[in-house]
C-alpha positions in Angstrom: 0.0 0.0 0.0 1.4 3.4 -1.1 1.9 5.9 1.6 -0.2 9.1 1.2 1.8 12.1 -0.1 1.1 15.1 2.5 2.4 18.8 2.5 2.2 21.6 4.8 1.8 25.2 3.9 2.1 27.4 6.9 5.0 26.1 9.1 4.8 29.0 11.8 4.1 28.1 15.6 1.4 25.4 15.1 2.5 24.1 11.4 5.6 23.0 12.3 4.6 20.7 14.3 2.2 19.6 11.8 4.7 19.1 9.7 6.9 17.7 12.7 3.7 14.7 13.2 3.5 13.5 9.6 6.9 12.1 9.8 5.6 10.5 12.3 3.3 8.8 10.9 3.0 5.3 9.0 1.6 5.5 5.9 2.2 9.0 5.3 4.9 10.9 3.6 5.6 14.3 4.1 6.8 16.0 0.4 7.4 19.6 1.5 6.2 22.1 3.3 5.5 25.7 2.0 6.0 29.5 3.9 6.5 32.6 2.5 9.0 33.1 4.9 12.3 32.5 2.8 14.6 32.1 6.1 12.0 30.0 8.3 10.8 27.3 5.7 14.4 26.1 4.8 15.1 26.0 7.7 12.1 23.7 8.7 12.3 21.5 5.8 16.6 20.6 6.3 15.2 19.9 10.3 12.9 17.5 8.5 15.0 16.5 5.2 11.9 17.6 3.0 12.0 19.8 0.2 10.9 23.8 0.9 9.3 26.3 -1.0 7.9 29.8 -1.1 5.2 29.3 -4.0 2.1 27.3 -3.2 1.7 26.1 -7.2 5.8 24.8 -7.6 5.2 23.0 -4.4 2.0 21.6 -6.1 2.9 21.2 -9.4 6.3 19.5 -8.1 4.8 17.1 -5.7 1.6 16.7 -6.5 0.5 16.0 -2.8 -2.3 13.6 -1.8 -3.4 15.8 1.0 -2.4 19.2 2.8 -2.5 21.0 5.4 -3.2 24.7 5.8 -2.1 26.4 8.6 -1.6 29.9 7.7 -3.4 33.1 9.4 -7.6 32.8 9.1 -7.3 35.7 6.5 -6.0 33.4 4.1 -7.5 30.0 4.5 -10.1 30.7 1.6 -7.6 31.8 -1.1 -5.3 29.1 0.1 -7.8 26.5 0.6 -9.6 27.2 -2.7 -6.8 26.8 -4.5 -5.3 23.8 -2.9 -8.8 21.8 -3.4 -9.4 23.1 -7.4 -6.1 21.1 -7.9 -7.9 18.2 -6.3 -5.7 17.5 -3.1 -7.8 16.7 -0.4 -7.7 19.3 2.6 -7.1 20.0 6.5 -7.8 23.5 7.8 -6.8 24.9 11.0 -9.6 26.7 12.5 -11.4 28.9 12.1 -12.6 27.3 8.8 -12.9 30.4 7.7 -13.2 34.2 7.9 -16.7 33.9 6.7 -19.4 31.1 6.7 -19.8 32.3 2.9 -16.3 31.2 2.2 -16.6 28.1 4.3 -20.0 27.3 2.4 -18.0 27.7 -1.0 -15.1 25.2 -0.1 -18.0 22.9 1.2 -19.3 23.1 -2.2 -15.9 22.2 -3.9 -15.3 19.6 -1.8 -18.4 17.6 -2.7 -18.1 18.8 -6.3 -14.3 17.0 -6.3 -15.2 14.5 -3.9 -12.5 15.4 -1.6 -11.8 14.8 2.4 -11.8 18.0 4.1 -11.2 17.9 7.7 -11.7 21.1 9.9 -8.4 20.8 12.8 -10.1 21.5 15.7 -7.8 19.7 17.6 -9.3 19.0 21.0 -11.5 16.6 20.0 -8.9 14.8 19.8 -8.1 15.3 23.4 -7.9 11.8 25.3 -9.8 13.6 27.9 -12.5 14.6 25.7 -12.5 11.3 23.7 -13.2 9.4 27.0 -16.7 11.2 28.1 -17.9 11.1 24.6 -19.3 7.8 25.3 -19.8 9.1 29.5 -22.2 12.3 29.0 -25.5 11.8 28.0 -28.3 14.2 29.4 -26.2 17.5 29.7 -27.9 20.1 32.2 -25.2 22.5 32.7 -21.9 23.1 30.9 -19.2 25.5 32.0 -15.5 25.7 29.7 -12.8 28.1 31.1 -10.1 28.8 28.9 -8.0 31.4 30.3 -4.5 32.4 30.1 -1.5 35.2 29.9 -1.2 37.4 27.3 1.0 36.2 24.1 1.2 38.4 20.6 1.8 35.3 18.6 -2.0 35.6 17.8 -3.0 39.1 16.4 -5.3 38.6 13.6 -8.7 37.7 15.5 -9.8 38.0 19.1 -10.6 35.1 22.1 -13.4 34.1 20.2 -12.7 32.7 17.0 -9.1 31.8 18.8 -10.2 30.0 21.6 -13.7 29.9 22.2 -14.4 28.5 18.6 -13.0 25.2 20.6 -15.5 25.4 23.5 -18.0 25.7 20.9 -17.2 22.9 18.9 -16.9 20.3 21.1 -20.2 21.7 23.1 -22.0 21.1 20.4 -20.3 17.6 19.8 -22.2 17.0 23.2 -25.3 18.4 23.2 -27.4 17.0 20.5 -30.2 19.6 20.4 -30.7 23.1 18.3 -29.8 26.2 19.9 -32.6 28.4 21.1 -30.3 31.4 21.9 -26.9 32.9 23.0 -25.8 36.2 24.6 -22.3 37.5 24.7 -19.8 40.1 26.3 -16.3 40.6 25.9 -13.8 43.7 26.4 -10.4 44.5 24.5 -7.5 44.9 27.0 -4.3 44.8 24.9 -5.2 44.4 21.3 -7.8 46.0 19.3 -9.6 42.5 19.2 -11.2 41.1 22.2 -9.1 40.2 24.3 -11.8 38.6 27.4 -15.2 37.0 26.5 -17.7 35.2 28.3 -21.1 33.4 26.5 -24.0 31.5 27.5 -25.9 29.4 24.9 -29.4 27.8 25.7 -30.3 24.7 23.7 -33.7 23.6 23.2 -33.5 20.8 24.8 -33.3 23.0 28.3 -29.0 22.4 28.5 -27.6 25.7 29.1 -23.5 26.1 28.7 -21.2 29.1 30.1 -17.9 29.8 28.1 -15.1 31.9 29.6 -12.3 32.7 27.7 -9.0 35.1 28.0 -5.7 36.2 26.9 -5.5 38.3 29.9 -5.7 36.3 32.8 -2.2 35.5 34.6 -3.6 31.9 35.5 -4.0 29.2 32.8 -6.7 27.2 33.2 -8.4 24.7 30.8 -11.5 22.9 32.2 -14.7 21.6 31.2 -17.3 20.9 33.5 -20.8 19.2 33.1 -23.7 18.1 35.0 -25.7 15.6 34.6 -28.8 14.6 37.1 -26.5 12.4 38.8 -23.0 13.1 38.5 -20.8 16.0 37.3 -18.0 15.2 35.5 -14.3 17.6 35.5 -12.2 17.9 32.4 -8.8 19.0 32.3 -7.9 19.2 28.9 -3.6 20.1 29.7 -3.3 16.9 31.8 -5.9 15.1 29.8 -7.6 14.0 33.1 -11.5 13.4 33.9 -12.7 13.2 37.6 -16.1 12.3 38.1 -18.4 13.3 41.0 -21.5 11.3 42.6 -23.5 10.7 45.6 -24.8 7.5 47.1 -26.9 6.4 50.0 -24.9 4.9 52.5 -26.6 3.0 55.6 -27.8 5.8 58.0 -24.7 8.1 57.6 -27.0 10.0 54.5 -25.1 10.6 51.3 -21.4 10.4 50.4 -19.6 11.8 47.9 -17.3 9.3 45.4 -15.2 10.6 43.1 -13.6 8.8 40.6 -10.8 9.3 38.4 -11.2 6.5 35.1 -7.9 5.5 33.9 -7.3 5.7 29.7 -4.4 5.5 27.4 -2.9 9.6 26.7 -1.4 10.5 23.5 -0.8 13.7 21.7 -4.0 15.5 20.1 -2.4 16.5 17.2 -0.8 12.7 16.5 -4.6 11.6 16.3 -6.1 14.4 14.2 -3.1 13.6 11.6 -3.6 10.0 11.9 -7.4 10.3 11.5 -7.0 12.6 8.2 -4.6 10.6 6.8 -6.6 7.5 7.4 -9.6 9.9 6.0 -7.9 10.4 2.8 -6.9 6.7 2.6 -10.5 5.1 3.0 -12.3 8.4 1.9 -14.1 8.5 5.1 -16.2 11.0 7.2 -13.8 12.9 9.2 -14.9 13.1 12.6 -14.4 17.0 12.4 -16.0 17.9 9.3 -16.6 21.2 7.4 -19.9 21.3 8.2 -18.6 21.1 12.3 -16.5 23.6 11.6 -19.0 26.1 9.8 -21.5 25.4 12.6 -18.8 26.6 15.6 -18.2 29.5 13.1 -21.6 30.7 13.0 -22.1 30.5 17.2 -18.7 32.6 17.1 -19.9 35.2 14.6 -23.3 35.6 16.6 -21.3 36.3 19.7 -18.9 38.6 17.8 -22.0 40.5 16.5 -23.4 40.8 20.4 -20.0 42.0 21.5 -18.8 44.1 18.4 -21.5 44.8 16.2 -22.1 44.3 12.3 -18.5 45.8 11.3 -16.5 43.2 13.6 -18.9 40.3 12.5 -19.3 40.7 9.0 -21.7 39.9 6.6 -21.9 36.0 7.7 -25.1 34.6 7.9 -25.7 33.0 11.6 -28.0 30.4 13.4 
């Protein structure tokens, strides 16, 4: 069996590692990888013993890859995207999909047209933590995600909420299996001209209602996920991939008592799996299990909270839930 021919194009803080995983992986072969950065793409692809390149079409048209990634800033994931999939090379995109649902509902429309895998990287689904109470939650009441942390400049393009909460989102809506009935949003800008501080609340019609905090401007880090169910609330900590989960039960006359568990699982690195399940996507031309159509939906939420917190201008011209 032929391994699948894979390049990058982006290899700044997160792409490199992309790049870093494929060669990693069995059954995969990494051909180049693509920056415009002259100085930083040589000197990822002699780390890797790849070939490097500054034009997107030589880098196609020289190693005709099987699949990409695209891991360059949101701004450009259309144009780059687009192109990529027209040449009919199947397709990761980091999120957000997208700057626009428009755009993302046009490379939908190529990818069926061409027939062509195209997985949306929204890489803590692929969390061991969060791959674990997939099969655990099942009647949802409450949800509440923090995602807070110091400021960093490496991100400058968008604010906290297509940055960070565009994961909450996702993989809330992985869990609850109901429409949304509505959503309200607040955020402030502290040191960029983006938001820098959010906090949402979504209400599904199914009665579930979810709290998302998120910051770049809060000197703890914190990662956590925490649902309730009737009967037991479960913790997530998505940094040391742990779950703890928290129930009563009637013991003799001394009332309730509180037992907490903590399930043991097998840990590995998110990004390993994502690659492994795209590769194995383009392979078996399969479903990925984050699809376009996951990723336009997270986009959406995230543009109706940007149009609560910013207005039209911020938002754009998407069309929402």
């Amino acid at each position: 069996m032929e391994d699948i021919k894979v390049g990058v194009v982006g290899v700044g803080h997160l792409g490199v590692h992309h790049a870093r995983v494929y060669t990693e992986i069995l059954g995969a072969r990494l051909t180049g990888v693509v920056d415009i950065d002259d100085e930083r793409v040589h000197g990822v692809a002699e780390n890797l013993g790849v070939p490097a390149y500054t034009d997107l079409d030589k880098f196609l048209d020289e190693t005709c890859p099987d699949a990409v990634s695209i891991v360059v800033p949101t701004v450009n994931h259309f144009e780059v995207a687009k192109k990529v999939m027209e040449r009919g090379v199947n397709l990761l995109i980091e999120k957000p999909v997208t700057a626009s649902t428009g755009e993302a509902e046009e490379l939908l429309r190529i990818a069926s047209d061409r027939n062509l895998v195209l997985q949306v990287g929204h890489i803590e689904r692929f969390n061991s933590a969060v791959q674990q109470i997939k099969e655990m939650v099942h009647h949802p009441i409450f949800i509440q995600s923090r995602r807070v942390g110091p400021f960093s400049p490496r991100v400058s393009d968008v604010g906290v909420v297509l940055d960070l909460m565009i994961h909450d989102v996702d993989i809330i809506l992985s869990l609850v299996h109901s429409e949304i009935a509505d959503l309200s949003a607040m955020g402030i800008c502290v040191r960029t001209d983006h938001e820098d501080m959010a906090s949402a609340q979504i209400r599904f019609e199914n009665g579930t209602i979810a709290h998302i905090l998120v910051s770049r401007v809060t000197e703890k880090r914190m990662r956590t996920l925490e649902i309730t169910e009737p009967e037991r609330h479960l913790l997530v900590n998505y940094e040391t991939q742990d779950v703890t989960l928290h129930h009563c039960v009637q013991q003799g006359g001394r009332g309730l008592v509180e037992v907490v568990e903590h399930p043991v699982f097998p840990k590995r690195e998110p990004l390993k799996l994502e690659l492994q399940d795209f590769v194995r996507c383009v392979r078996e031309g399969s479903e990925p299990l984050v699809s376009l159509r996951d990723g336009k939906r997270a986009l959406e939420v995230c543009v109706a909270m940007l149009r609560q917190i910013h207005g039209e201008k911020e938002a754009g011209k998407s069309e929402v839930i």
